[in-house]
N, C-alpha and C positions, 0 to 999 in steps of 0.2 A: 786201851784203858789206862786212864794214868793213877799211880799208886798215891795216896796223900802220907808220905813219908813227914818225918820231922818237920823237914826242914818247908817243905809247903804250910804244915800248920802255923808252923812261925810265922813264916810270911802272911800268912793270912791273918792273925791273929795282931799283927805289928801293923798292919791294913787297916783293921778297925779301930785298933785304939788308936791310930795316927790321925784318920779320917775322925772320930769321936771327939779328940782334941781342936781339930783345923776346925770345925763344925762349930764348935763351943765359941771359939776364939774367933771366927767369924762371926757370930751374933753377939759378944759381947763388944767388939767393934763397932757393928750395927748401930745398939744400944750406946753407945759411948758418943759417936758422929750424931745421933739426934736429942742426946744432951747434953753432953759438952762437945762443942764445937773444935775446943782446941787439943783436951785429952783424949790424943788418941791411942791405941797399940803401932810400935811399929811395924810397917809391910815386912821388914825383914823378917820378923816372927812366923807371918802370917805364910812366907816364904819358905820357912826352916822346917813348919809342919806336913808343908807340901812335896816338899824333897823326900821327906825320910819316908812317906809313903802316903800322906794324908790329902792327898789328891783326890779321891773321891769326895770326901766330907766337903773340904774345900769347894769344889764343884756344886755339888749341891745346895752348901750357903751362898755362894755364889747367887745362884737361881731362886732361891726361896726368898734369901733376904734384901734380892735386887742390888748387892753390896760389893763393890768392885769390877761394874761389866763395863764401864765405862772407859776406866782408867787404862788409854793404850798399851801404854810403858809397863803395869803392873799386870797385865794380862803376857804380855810379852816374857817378862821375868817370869811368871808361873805358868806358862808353857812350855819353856826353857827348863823352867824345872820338873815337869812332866817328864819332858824327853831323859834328862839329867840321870833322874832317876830310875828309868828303865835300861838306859845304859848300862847305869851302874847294876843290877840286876844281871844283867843278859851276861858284866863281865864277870862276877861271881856265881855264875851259872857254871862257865863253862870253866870258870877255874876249878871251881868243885867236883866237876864231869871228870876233868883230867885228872883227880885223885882218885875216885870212886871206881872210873871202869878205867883204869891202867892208861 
């Protein structure tokens, strides 16, 4: 049975508002590509919210607003940063392990 200590809620809670942000910023992209053509957000943005944990929002805008499936290279980079970020997770996991249980 795993215990929801702090630091899980944090995580979790940095999950939704990252995901809530990417989500937003995904359809306001959307919105932006189907009236102006040339003001858009840039991908890196779109990338930054995906890293720090908004990977699911993103995913989901993704799917919903049909926004980004296309594009090889940016599905590449934000699968990259999928992985990126579980990484980095998995290293501050176990760095945290090594202080907590000796």
């Amino acid at each position: 049975m795993t215990m929801w200590t702090f630091s899980n809620k944090l995580y979790l809670l940095n999950t939704i508002l990252q995901s809530t942000i990417a989500f937003l910023l995904y359809g306001y992209d959307k919105y932006l590509s189907r009236k102006y053509s040339r003001r858009r957000l840039r991908e890196n943005n779109l990338h930054f919210f995906s890293i720090l944990g908004g990977y699911p929002g993103a995913l989901l805008a993704q799917k919903l607003f049909r926004h980004k499936t296309r594009k090889r290279k940016f599905l590449l980079v934000f699968w990259g940063g999928v992985v990126l970020h579980f990484v980095v997770v998995g290293v501050v996991v176990v760095f945290l392990r090594q202080f907590t249980f000796g």
